[in-house]
KERO-383272 format. One record per residue (C-alpha): residue in one letter; x, y, z. Coordinates in Angstrom, 3 decimals, always signed. Each point is the difference from the previous one (the first is absolute). Layout:
KERO-383272
  resn        px        py        pz
     A         X         Y         Z
...
end
This chain:
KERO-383272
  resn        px        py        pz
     X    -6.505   -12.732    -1.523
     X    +1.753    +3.250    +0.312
     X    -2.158    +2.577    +1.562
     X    +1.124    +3.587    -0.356
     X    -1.437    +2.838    +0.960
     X    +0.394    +4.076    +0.034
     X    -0.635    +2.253    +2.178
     X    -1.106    +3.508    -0.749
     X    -1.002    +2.789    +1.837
     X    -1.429    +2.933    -2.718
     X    +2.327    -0.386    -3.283
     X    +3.180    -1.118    +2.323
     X    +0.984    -3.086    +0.687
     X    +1.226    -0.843    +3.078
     X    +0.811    -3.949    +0.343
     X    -0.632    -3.012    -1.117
     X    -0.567    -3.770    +1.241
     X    +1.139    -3.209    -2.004
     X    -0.934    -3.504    +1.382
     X    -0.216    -3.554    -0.910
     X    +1.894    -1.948    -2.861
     X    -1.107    -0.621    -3.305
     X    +0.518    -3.466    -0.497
     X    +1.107    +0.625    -3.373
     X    +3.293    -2.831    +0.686
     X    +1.513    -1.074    +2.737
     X    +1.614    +1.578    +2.863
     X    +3.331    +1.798    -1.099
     X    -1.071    -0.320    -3.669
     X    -3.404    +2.266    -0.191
     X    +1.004    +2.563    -2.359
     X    -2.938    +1.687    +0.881
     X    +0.203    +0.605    +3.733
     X    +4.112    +0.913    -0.483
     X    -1.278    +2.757    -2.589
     X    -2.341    +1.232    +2.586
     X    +1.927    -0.094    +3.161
     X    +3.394    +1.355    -1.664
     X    -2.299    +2.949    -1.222
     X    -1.696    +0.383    +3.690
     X    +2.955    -0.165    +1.736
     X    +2.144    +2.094    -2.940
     X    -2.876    +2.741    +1.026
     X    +0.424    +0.255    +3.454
     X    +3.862    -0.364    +0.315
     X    +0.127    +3.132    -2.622
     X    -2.360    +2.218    +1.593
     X    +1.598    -0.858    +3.742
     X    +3.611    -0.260    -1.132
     X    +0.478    +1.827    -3.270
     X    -2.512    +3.047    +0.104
     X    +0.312    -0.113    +4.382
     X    -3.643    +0.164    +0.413
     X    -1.615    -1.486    +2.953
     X    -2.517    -3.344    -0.765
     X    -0.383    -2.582    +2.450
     X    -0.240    -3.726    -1.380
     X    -1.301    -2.938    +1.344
     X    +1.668    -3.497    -1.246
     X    -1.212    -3.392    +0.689
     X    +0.039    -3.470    -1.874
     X    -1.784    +0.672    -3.492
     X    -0.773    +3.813    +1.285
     X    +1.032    +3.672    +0.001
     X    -1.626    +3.164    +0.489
     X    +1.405    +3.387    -0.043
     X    -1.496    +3.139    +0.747
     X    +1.269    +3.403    -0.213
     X    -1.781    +3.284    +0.576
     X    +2.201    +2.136    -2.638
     X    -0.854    +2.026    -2.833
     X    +3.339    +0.331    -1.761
     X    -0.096    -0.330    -3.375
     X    +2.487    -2.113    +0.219
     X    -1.698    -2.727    +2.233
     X    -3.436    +0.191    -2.125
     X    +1.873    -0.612    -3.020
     X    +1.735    -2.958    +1.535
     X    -3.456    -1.493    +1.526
     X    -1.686    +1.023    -3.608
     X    +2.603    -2.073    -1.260
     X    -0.502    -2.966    +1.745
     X    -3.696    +0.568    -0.328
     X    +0.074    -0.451    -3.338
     X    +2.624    -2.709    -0.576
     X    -1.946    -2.137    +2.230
     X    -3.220    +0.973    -1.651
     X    +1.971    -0.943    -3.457
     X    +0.545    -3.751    +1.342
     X    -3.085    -0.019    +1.284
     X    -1.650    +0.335    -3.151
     X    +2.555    -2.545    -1.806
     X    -0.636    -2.523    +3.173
     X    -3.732    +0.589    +1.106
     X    -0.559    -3.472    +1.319
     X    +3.672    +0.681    +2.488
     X    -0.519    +3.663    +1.158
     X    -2.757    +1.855    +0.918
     X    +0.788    +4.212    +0.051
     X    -2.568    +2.033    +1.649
     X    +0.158    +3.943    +1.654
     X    -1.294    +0.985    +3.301
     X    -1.082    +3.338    +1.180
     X    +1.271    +0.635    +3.427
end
């Protein structure tokens, strides 16, 4: 299963972690991990590399977190976005992704 969750601090949002696999199909064929992970990583290469905001990832085997301390509006409607694409699957895929928010 997919585990994702968001972290907020007050109404911003400031990161996110996605773990796991959803053993929806096999390896290289999951649609549903390569919508997530193309989204999560989508998110963090446009806030570091297209807006030039500072977010520091961390990328392992089935695993990335990214959390950034900014309050562009830019960046919270980039992590909104996410937020609720993955939230969107979520609901279409509830037995291969669990979303959930965290206050921090």
């Amino acid at each position: 299963m997919i585990r994702a969750t968001f972290y907020r601090k007050g109404n911003k949002l400031c990161g996110f972690e996605i773990s796991g696999h959803s053993g929806y199909a096999e390896q290289g064929s999951d649609i549903i991990c390569a919508s997530v992970s193309s989204a999560a990583y989508m998110a963090v290469n446009t806030v570091t590399e297209i807006i030039g905001d500072y977010g520091e990832a961390t990328v392992d085997e089935g695993y990335l977190e990214f959390i950034t301390e900014s309050d562009k509006s830019e960046v919270q409607a980039v992590l909104k976005g996410l937020e609720l694409h993955v939230k969107a699957l979520a609901e279409e895929y509830d037995e291969y992704i669990l979303c959930k928010e965290k206050t921090v």
